[in-house]
Wavefront OBJ file of the C-alpha trace (Angstrom):
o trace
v 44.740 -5.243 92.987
v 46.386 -2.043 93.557
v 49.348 -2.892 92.074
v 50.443 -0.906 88.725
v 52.999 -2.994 86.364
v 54.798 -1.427 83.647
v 56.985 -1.603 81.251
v 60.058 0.344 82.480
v 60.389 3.883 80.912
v 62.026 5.854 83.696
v 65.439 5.620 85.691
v 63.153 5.855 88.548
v 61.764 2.758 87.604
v 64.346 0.384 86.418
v 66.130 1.491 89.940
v 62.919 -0.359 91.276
v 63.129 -3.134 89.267
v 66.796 -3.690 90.088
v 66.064 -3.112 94.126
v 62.752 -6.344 93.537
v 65.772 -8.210 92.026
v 68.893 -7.460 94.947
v 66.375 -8.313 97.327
v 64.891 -11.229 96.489
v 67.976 -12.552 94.325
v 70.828 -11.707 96.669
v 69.420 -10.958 99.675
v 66.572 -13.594 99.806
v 68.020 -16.433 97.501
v 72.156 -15.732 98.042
v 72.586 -15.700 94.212
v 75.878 -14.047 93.941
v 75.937 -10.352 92.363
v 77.986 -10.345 90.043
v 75.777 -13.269 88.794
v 72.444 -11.956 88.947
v 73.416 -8.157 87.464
v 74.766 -9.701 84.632
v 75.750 -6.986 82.396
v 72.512 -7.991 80.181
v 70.095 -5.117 81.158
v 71.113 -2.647 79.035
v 69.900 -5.178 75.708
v 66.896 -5.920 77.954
v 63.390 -4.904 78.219
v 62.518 -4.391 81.691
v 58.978 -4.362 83.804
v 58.138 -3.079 87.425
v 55.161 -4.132 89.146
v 54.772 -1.027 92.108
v 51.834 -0.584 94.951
v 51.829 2.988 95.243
v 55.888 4.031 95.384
v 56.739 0.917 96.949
v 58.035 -1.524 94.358
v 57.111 -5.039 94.646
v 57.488 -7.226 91.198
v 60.295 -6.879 88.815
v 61.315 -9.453 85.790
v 63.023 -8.991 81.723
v 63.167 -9.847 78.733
v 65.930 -10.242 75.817
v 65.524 -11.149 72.425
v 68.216 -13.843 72.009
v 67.400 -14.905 68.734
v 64.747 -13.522 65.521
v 61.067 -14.410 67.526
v 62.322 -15.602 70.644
v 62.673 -13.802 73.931
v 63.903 -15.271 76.935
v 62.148 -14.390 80.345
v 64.554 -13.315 82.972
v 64.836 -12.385 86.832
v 61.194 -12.732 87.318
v 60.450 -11.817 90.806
v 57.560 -10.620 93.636
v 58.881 -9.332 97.323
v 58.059 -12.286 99.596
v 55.849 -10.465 101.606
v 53.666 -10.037 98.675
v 53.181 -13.483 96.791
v 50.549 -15.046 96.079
v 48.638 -11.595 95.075
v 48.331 -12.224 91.775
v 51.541 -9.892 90.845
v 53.842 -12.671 88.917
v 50.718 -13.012 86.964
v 50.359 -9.336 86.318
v 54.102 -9.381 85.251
v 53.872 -12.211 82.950
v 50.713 -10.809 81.415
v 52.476 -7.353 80.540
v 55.646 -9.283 79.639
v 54.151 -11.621 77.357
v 52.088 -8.296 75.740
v 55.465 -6.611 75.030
v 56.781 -9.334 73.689
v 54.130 -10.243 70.865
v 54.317 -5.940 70.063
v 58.112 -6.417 69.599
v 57.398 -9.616 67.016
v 58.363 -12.091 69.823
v 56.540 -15.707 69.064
v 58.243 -17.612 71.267
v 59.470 -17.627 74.886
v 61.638 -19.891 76.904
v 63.291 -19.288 80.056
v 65.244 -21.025 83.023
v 62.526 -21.218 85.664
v 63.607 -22.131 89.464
v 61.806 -25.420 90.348
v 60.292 -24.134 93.217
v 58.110 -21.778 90.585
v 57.446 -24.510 87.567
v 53.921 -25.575 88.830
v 53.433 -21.670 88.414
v 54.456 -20.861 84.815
v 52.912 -24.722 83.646
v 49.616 -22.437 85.170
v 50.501 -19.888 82.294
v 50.661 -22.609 79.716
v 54.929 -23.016 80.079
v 55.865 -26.532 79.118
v 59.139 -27.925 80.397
v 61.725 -28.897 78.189
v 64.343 -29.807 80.243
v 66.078 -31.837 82.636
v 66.769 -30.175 86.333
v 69.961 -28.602 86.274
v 71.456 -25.726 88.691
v 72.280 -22.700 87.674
v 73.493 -19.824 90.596
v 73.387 -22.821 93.250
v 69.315 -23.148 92.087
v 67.568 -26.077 90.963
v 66.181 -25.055 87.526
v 64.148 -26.219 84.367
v 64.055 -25.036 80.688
v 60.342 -24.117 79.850
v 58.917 -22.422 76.587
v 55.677 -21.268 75.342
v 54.791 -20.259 71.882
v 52.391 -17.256 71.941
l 1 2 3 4 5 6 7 8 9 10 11 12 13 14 15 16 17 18 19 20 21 22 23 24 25 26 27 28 29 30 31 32 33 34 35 36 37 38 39 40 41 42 43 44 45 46 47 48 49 50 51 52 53 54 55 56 57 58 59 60 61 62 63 64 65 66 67 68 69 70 71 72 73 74 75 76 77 78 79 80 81 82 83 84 85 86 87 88 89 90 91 92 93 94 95 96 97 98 99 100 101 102 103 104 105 106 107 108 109 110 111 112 113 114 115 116 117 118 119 120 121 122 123 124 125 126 127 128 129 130 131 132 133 134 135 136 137 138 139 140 141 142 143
């Protein structure tokens, strides 16, 4: 895979990540903006998954309480799923997390995407519930 992803370190970059996450959030999905940009980033840790200067993965991650992080606005372009990308991103995002003294994660994940994260040893711990209009379900994994 020619795709590089990163932990964000540059303007340049988090203006990547944010475009992944208009486009596939707003644009693709219809979550509403002011729902999606959140006014979170700034306590976040974000990644960017780019091929060449074209940017193509995007997702974050807060602490929300001592050890846990929660996994946000995970997303690939649609053009390019099923690469190997949200992989790539969870891989680098669960990395950061275990550096920063994360041991657990958790996240809403849409239902559309559980089978995926179950692949990456998520477990659900929740009922369905919506959230932005979405079908979703609590997961967590303990890393």
């Amino acid at each position: 895979m020619s795709v590089d992803v990163r932990v964000v370190e540059s303007d340049a970059d988090r203006e990547n990540a944010l475009a992944v996450r208009r486009e596939v959030f707003i644009e693709e999905q219809g979550v509403p903006e002011d729902i999606e940009m959140d006014g979170e980033d700034d306590e976040a840790v974000h990644f960017v998954a780019t091929d060449g200067d074209e940017p193509v993965g995007a997702a974050r991650l807060r602490e929300v309480d001592p050890g846990v992080g929660k996994v946000e606005r995970v997303a690939v372009v649609a053009d390019r799923r099923g690469e190997g990308i949200g992989r790539e991103l969870m891989a680098t995002l669960e990395s950061a997390a275990t550096q920063r003294g994360i041991e657990r994660l958790v996240m809403h994940a849409q239902t559309h995407v559980e089978a995926f994260y179950r692949n990456l040893d998520y477990e659900t711990t929740s009922d369905v519930f919506e959230e932005a209009g979405i079908d979703h379900v609590e997961m967590e994994k303990v890393l």
